[in-house]
FISE-918822 format. One record per residue (C-alpha): z, x, y. Coordinates in nm, 4 decimals, padded with zeros to 6 digits. Each point is the difference from the previous one (the first is absolute). Example, Ala and Ser with C-alpha at 12.3 -4.5 7.8 and 13.67 -1.06 7.14 Angstrom:
! FISE-918822
SITE          z          x          y
SITE    00.7800    01.2300   -00.4500
SITE   -00.0660    00.1370    00.3440
END
This chain:
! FISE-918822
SITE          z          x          y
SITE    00.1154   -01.6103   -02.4220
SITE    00.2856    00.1821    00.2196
SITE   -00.1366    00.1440    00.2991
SITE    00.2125    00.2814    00.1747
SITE    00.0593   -00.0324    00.4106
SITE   -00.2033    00.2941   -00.0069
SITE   -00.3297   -00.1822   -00.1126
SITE    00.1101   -00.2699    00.2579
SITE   -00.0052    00.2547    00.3246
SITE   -00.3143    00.1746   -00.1357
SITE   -00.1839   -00.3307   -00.0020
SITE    00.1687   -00.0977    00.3264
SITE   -00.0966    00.3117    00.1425
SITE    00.3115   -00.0143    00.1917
SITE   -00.0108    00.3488    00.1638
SITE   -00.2386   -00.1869    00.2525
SITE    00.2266   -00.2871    00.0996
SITE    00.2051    00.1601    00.2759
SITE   -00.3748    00.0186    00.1658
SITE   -00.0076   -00.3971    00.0240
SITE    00.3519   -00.0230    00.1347
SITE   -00.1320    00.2029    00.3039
SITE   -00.3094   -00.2382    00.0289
SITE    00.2489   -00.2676   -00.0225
SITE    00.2550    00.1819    00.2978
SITE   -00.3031    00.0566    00.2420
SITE   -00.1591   -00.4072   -00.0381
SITE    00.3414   -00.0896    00.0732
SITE    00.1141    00.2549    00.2905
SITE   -00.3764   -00.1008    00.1716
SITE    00.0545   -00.3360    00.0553
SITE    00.3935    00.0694    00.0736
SITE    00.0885   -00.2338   -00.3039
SITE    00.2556    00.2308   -00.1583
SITE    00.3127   -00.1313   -00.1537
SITE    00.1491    00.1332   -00.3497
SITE   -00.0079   -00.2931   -00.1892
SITE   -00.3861   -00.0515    00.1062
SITE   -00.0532    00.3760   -00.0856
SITE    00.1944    00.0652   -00.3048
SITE   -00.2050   -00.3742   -00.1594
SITE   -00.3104    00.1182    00.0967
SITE    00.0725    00.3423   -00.1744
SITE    00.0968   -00.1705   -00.2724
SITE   -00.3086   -00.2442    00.0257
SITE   -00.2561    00.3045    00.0936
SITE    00.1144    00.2328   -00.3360
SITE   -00.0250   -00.2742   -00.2340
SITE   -00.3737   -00.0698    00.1349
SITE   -00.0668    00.3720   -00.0469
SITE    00.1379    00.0049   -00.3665
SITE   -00.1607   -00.3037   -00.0990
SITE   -00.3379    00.1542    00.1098
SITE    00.0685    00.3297   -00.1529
SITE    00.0936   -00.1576   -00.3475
SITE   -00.3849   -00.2276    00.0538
SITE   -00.1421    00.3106    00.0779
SITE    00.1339    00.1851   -00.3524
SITE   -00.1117   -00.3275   -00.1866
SITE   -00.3206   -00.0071    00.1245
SITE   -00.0137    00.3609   -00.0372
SITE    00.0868    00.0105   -00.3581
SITE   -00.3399    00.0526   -00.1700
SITE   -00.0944    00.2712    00.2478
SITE    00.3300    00.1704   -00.0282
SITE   -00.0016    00.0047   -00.4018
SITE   -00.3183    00.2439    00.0637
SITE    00.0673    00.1650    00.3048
SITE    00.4014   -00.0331    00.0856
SITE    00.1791   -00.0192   -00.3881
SITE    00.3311    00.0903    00.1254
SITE    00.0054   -00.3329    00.2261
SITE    00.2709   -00.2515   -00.1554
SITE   -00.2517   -00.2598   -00.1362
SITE   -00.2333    00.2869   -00.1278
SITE    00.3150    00.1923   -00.1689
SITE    00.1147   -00.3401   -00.1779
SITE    00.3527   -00.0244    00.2301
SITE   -00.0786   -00.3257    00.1046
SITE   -00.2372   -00.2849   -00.0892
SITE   -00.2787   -00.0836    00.2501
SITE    00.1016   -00.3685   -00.0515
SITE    00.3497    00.0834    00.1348
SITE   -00.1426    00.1830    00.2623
SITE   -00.2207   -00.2678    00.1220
SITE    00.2943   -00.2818   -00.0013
SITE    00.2203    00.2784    00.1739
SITE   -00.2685   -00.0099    00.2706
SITE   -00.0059   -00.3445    00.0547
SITE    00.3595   -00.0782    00.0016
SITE    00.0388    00.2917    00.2741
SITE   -00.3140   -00.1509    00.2168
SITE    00.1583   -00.3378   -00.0568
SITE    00.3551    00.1631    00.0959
SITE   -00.0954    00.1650    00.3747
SITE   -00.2232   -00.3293    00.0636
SITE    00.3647   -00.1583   -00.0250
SITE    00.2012    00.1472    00.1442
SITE   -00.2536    00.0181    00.3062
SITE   -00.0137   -00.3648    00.0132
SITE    00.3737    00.0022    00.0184
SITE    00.0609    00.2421    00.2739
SITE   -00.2944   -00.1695    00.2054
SITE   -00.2163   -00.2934   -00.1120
SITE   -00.2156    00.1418    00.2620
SITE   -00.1133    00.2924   -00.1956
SITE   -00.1846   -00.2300   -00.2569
SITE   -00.3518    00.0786    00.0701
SITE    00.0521    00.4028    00.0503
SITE    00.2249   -00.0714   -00.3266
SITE   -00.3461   -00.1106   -00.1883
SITE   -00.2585    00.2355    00.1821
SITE    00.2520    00.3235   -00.1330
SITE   -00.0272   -00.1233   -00.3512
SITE   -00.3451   -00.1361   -00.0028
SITE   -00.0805    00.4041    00.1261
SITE    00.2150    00.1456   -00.2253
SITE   -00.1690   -00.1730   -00.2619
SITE   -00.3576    00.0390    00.0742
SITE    00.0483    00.3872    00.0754
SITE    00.1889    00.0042   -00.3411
SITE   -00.2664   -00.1938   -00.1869
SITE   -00.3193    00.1706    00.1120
SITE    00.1075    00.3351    00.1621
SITE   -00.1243    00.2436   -00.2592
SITE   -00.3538   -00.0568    00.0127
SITE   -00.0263   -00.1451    00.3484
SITE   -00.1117    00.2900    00.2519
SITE    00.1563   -00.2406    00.3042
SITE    00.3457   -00.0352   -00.1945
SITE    00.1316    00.2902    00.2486
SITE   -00.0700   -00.2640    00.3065
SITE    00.2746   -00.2769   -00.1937
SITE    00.1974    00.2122   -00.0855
SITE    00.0426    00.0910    00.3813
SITE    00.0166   -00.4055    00.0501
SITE    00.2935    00.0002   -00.2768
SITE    00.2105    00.2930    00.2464
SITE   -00.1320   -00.1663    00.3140
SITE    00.1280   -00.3571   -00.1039
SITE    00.3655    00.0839   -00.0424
SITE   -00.0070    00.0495    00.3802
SITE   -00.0887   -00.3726    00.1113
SITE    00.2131   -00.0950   -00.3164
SITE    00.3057    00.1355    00.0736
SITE   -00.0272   -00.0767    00.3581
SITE   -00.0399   -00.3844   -00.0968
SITE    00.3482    00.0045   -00.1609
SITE    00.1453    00.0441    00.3226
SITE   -00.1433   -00.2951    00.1173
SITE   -00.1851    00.1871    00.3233
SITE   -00.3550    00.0299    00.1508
SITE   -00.1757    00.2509   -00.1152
SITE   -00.0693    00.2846    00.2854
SITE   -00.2858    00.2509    00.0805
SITE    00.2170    00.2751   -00.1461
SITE    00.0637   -00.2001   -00.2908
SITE   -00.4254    00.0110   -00.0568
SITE   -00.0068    00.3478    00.0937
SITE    00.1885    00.0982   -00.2710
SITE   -00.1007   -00.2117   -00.2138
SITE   -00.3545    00.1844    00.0758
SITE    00.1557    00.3680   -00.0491
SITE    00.1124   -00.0897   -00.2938
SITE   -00.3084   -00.1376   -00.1508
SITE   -00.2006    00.2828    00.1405
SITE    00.2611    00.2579   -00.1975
SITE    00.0451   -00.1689   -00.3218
SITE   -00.3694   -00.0689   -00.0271
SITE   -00.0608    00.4208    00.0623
SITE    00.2379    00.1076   -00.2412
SITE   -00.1166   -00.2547   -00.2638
SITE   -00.3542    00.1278    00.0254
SITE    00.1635    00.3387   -00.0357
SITE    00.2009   -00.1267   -00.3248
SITE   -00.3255   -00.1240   -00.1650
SITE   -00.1975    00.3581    00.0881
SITE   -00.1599   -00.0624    00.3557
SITE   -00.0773    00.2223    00.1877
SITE   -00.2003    00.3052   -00.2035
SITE   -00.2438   -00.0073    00.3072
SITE    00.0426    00.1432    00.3468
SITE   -00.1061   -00.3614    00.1582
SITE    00.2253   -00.1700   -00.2478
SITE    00.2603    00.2181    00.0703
SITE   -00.0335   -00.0518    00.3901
SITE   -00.0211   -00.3587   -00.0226
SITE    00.3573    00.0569   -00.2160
SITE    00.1524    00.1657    00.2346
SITE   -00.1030   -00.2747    00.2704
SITE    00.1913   -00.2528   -00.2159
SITE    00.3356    00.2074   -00.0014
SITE    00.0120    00.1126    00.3125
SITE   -00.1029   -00.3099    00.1924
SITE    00.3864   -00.1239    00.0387
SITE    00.0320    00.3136    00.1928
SITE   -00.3100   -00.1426    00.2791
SITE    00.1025   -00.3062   -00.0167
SITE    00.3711    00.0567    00.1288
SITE   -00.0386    00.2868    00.2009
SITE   -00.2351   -00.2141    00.1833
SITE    00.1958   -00.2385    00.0989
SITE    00.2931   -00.0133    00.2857
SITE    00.3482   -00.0407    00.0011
SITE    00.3105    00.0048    00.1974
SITE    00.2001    00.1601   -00.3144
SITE    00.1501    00.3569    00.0213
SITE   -00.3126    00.2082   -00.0779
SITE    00.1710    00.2821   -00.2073
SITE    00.0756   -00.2262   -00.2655
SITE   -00.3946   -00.0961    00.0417
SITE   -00.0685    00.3488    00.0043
SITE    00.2190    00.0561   -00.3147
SITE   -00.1520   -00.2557   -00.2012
SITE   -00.3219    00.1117    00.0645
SITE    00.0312    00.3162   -00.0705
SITE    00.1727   -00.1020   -00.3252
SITE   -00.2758   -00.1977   -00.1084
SITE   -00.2644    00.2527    00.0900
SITE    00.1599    00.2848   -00.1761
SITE    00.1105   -00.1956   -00.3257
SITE   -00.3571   -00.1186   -00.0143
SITE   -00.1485    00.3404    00.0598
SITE    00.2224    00.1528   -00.2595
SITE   -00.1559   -00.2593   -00.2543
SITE   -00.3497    00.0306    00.0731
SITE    00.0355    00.3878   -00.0118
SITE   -00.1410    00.0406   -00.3389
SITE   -00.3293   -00.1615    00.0950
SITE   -00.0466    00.3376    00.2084
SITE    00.1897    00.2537   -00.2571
SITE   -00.3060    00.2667   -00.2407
SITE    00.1400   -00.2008   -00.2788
SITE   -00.2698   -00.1982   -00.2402
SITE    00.0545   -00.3499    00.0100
SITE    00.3278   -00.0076    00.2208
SITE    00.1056   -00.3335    00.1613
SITE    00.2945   -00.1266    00.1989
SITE    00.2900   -00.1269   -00.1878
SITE   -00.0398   -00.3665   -00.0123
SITE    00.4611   -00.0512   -00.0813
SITE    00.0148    00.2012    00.3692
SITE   -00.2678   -00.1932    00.1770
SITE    00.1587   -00.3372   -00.1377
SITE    00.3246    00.1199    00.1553
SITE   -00.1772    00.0522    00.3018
SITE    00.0038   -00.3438    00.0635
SITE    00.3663    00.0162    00.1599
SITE   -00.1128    00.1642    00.2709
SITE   -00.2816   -00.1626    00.0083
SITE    00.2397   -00.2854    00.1547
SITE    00.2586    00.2221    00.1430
SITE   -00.3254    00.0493    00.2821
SITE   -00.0083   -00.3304    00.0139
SITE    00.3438   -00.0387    00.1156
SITE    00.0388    00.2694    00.2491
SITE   -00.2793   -00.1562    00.1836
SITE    00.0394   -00.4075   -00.0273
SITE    00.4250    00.0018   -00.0052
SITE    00.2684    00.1983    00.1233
SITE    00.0591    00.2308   -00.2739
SITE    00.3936    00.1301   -00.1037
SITE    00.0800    00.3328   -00.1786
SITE    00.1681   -00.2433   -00.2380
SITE   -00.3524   -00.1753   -00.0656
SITE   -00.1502    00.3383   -00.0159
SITE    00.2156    00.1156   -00.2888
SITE   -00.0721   -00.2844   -00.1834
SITE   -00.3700    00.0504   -00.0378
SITE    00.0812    00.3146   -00.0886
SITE    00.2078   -00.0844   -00.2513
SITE   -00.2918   -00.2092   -00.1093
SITE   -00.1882    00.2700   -00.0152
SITE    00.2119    00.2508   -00.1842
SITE    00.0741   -00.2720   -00.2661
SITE   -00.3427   -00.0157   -00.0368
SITE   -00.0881    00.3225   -00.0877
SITE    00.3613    00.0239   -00.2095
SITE   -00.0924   -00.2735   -00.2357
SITE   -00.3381    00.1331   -00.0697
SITE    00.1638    00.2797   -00.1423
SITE    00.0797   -00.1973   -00.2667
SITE   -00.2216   -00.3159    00.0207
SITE   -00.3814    00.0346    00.0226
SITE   -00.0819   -00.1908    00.2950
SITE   -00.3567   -00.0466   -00.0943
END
């Protein structure tokens, strides 16, 4: 069976990637362990971990999809399930080497990435805590990435590491219908905005408009998304391809607190971000 590129990025969901290159940029700029050839591996390293989990998630997907999702590749006949599954190994089995060779150090965050991506991809649909490892899948990149530079591991490194976990476990329990109640919807809205607390709370000796800017970045992006949760419409929700983009400056707080932040590193997550949202256009990110 010939499979078109197109079937390939839908399965990838590639329109999120750009979102795990920032992850990837912030580990590295927090523990001051940035060089290009340890970034451009470990973005490299970091996509092929997210593909090979997407493509486990559509093949262990592919029973509920043929009832509730027909268009998605395996359920629309464009590719076998048994390719999909060896496509998802040989990409798992792909980042885990190419982390070994940029650091040898990395091998146990290597493991605990795929061992989560795998358990959230094998259980998640009907396990009401699959939100919480799928927060550990985001949250791991951090201390993964950071490891390929061969450096400790710092307090801003677990902070955001923390944000990150609190935001992607919010918007997946938005993505699976959360938050129908006005305490589930509170304790939502805890879970996205707690990067916000948690940096603003702490001190630094970096120029505060760029704090001020990246806060107020974050804030307003986020608002914007949950704005539907307060709009007279029946059964309005936030828009889980903007919240997942959120994630950029999710880490761009990070930065303008924990390192000394460059309009050059600013327009980058940017450019994360607008890629994000660009590629969605085109390919579902969820």
């Amino acid at each position: 069976m010939k499979t078109s590129l197109h079937t390939h990025l839908r399965l990838a969901r590639v329109s999120n990637l750009p979102t795990t290159w920032s992850n990837v940029l912030c580990a590295l700029l927090l523990v001051g362990g940035f060089s290009w050839s340890c970034f451009l591996g470990a973005l490299l390293a970091v996509s092929l971990f997210y593909v090979g989990g997407m493509y486990l998630n559509d093949w262990r997907d592919a029973a509920y999809d043929r009832q509730h999702r027909p268009a998605r590749p395996i359920s629309a006949q464009l590719i076998t399930r048994r390719a999909v599954l060896l496509l998802a190994a040989t990409y798992l089995l792909l980042a885990f080497g190419i982390s070994l060779a940029l650091q040898p150090g990395s091998l146990w965050w290597s493991l605990g990435l795929i061992a989560c991506i795998t358990y959230y991809d094998l259980d998640h649909k009907n396990n009401s805590m699959s939100p919480w490892v799928m927060g550990a899948c985001r949250a791991l990149i951090y201390p993964w990435a950071a490891s390929l530079a061969g450096h400790s591991l710092t307090s801003g490194l677990w902070l955001a590491c923390l944000a990150a976990y609190s935001y992607t476990m919010g918007l997946t329990y938005v993505a699976r219908g959360a938050g129908q109640n006005p305490f589930s919807k509170l304790v939502l809205l805890a879970g996205l905005f707690l990067p916000a607390v948690l940096w603003s709370t702490q001190l630094s000796e970096h120029p505060l408009a760029f704090r001020i800017l990246a806060l107020f970045v974050f804030l307003a992006w986020t608002g914007y998304c949950i704005s539907p949760w307060f709009s007279h419409k029946t059964g309005s929700r936030p828009p889980i391809g903007y919240l997942i983009a959120g994630l950029c400056w999710v880490d761009l707080l990070a930065i303008s607190v924990a390192t000394p932040i460059t309009v050059a590193m600013l327009l980058l997550f940017a450019f994360f971000f607008i890629s994000t949202l660009q590629f969605q256009k085109t390919i579902s990110g969820t």
